[in-house]
C-alpha positions as CSV (number, residue, x, y, z in Angstrom):
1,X,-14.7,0.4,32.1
2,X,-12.9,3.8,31.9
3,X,-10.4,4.0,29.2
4,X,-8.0,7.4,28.2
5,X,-6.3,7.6,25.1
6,X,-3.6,10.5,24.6
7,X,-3.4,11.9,21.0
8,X,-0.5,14.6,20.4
9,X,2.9,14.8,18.3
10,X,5.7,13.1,18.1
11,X,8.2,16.0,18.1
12,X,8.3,19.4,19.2
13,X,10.7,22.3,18.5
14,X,11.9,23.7,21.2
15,X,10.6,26.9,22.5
16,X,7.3,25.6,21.1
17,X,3.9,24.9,22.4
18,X,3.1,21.0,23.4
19,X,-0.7,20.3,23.2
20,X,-1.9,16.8,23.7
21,X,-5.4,16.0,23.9
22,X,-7.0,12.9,26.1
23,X,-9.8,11.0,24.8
24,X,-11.9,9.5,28.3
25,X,-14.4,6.9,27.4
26,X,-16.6,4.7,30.0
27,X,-17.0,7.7,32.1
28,X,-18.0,11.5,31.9
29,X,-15.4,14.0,32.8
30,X,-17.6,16.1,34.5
31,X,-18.5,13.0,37.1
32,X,-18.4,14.3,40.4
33,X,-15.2,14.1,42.4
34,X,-13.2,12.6,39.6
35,X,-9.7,14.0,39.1
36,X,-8.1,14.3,35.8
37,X,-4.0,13.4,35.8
38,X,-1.1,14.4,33.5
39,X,2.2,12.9,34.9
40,X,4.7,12.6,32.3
41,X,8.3,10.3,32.3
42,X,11.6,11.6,30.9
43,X,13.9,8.7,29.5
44,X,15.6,7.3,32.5
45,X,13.9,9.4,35.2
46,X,10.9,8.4,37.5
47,X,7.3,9.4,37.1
48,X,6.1,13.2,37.3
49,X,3.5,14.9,37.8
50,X,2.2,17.8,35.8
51,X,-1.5,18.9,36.8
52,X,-5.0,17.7,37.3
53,X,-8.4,19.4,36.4
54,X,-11.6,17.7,38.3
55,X,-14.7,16.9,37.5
56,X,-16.1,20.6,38.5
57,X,-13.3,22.0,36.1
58,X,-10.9,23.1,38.7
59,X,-7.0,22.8,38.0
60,X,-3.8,22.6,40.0
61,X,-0.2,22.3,38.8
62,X,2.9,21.3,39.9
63,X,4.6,24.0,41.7
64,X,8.1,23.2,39.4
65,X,5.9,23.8,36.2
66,X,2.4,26.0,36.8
67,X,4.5,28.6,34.7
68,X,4.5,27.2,31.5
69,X,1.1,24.6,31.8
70,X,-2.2,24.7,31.4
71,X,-5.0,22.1,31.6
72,X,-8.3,22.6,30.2
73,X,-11.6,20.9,28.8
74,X,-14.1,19.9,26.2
75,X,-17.0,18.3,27.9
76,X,-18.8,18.0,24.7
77,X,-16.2,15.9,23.2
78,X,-15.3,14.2,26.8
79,X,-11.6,15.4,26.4
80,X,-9.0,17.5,28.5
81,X,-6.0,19.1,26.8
82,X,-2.4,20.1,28.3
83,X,-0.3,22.5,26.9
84,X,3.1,23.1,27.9
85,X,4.6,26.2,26.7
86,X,8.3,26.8,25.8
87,X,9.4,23.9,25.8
88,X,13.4,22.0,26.0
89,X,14.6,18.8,25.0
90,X,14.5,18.1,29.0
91,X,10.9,18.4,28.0
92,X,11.2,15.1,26.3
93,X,9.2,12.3,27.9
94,X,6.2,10.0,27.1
95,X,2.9,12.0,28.5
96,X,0.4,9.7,30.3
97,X,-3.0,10.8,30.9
98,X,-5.1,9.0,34.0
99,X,-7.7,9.1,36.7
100,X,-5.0,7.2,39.2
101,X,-6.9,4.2,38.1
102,X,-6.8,3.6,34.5
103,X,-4.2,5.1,32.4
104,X,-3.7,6.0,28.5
105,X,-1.3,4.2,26.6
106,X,0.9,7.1,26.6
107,X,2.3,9.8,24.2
108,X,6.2,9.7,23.4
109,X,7.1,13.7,22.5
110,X,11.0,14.2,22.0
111,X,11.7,18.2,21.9
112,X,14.6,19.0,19.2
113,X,15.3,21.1,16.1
């Protein structure tokens, strides 16, 4: 059974960087065809998604954010990391990492000073 578990802060200042780090367990990230998800939900607002990185290590972005994100790796430790750079309190949202499948728990971050 694959499981993710998300692992980041709780609050960011603003015109910080946002790093969160998901754990994958029951399966290796580098599994062939497998696609690695962020999609993140403000308060009140639907799901959206952020950017994947595969099992080969490619990435893609969302057009509305490639600027400011970037998805990257550690097969050794079975983890992929998102950063989100200058961030706003419209940045504020719980972070979900997932396969489409199985999804972590979720990571609340609220942007403010």
């Amino acid at each position: 059974q694959v499981q993710l578990q998300e692992s980041g802060p709780g609050l960011v200042q603003p015109s910080q960087t946002l790093s969160i780090t998901c754990t994958v367990s029951g399966r290796s990230i580098t599994t062939s065809s497998s696609y690695w998800r962020w999609i993140r939900q403000p308060p009140g607002k639907g799901l959206e998604w952020m950017g994947l990185i595969t099992g080969s290590g490619s990435t893609q972005y969302s057009p509305s954010l490639k600027s400011r994100t970037s998805i990257s790796r550690d097969t050794s430790k079975n983890q992929f990391t998102l950063q989100l750079s200058s961030v706003t309190p419209e940045d504020t949202a719980v972070y979900y990492c997932t396969d489409y499948y199985n999804w972590g728990q979720g990571n609340q971050v609220t942007v403010s000073s």
